[in-house]
N, C-alpha and C positions, 0 to 999 in steps of 0.2 A: 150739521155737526155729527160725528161720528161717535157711535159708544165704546165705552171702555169696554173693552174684551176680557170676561173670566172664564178661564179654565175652573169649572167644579170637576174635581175629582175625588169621586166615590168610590168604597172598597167596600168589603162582605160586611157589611154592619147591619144591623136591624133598621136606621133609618133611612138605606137605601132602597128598602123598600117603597118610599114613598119620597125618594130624590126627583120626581117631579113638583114637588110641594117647595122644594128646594130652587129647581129650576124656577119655578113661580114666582120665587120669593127675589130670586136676584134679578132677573127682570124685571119687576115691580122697583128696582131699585135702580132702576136705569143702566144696566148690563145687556153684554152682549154676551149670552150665554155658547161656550162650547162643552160638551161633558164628556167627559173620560171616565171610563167605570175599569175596577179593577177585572181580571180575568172571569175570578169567581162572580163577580157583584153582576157585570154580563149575562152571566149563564141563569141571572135569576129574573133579569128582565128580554131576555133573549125570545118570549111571546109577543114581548109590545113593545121590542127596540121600535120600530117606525111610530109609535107614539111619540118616542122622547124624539127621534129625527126630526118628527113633525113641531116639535114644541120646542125644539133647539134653532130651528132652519140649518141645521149643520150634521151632519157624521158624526156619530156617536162614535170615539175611539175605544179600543182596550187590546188593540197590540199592536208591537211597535211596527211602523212603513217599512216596507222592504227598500233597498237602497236605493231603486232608480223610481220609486215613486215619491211627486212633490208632496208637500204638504197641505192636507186637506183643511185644515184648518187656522183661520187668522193669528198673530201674531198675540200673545195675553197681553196685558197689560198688567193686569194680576192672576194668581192663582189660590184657588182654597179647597184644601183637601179635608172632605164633610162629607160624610162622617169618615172618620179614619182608624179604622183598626189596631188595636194591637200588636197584626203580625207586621200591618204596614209600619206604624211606630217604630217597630224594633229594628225590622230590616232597613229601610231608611237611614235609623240613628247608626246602623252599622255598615252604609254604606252599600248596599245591597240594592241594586239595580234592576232587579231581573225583570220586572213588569213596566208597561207601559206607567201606570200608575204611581209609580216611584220615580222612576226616569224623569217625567216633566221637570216635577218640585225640587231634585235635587239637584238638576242641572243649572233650572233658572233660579234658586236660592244662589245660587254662586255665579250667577249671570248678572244681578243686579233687580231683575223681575222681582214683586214684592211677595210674598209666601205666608200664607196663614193654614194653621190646621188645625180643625177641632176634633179631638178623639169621642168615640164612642167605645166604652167595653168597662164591665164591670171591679167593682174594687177588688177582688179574685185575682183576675187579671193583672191590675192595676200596682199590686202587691209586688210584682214578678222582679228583682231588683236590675234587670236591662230597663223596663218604662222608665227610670228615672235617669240612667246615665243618656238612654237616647233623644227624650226629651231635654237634655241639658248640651248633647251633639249637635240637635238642629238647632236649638238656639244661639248655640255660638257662630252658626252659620247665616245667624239675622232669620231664622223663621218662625213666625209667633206660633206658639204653641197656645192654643186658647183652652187649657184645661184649669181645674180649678175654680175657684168662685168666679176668676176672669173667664174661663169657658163653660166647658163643659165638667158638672163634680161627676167623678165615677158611681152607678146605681150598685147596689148589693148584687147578687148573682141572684138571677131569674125574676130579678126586679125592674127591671127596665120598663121604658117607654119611648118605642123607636118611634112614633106617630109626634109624640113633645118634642121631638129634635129642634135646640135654640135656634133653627136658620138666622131670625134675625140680626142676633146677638154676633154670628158666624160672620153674615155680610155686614154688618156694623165696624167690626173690627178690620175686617178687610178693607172695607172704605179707608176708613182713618187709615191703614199701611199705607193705602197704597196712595194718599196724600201727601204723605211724610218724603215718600219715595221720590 
């Protein structure tokens, strides 16, 4: 039998620091891990990308294929964008494509693919009044936003705990989509 395939995609947040913890956790959950990091999130594990290679068995993405190259990697089955920033939140909610890391979720949100995202970034942040109309953008688009007592609450500024990132609660709800689905 063949594993369900998730696309984890990660962005410049503090608990991608430790998106191998992540990767861990969704394989332990019976996934077929591919990861896409955003530009930035890249340039911070760009010492020990061939760790996550090695701990994916696949290509780490974070820019999009040039046109006559196929795709490296399997088909999702689902996707979950963990941890998700901010800038990603906003641009996303407004349609704004410009990284790999955007592009997946917002195409296959509208492909049918099932789409969960858990934000990280503090109530500062959080405050900004685009977070609430883009969060209410991908929702109407069917993508769980898991913030909230349902995901992830926003920390105070410079309060954070990127190492506590809920993974489970993350591929928990992911599951359940992508059952429904």
């Amino acid at each position: 039998m063949t594993k369900p395939v998730l696309y984890l995609i990660a962005c410049a947040a503090g608990p991608t620091q430790y998106i191998d913890d992540g990767v861990c956790a969704a394989q332990d959950d019976g996934w077929d891990v591919c990861l896409v990091l955003s530009p930035s999130a890249a340039r911070w594990w760009e010492p020990r990308m061939g760790e996550l290679v090695e701990l994916t068995g696949h290509p780490v993405r974070s820019q999009y294929k040039l046109p006559w190259e196929s795709d490296a990697l399997p088909k999702a089955t689902a996707i979950l964008v963990a941890p998700m920033s901010c800038t990603t939140l906003n641009k996303w909610g407004a349609g704004i494509s410009d990284t790999l890391a955007i592009g997946l979720p917002s195409e296959a949100a509208n492909m049918g693919v099932p789409v969960a995202a858990m934000p990280y970034f503090n109530q500062a942040q959080g405050a900004q009044p685009a977070v609430a109309r883009s969060i209410t953008a991908l929702r109407s688009q069917g993508v769980l936003v898991l913030d909230g007592p349902d995901g992830y609450v926003s920390h105070p500024p410079k309060h954070g705990s990127p190492e506590a990132f809920p993974w489970r609660k993350a591929l928990d709800a992911t599951r359940r989509l992508t059952y429904r689905a």
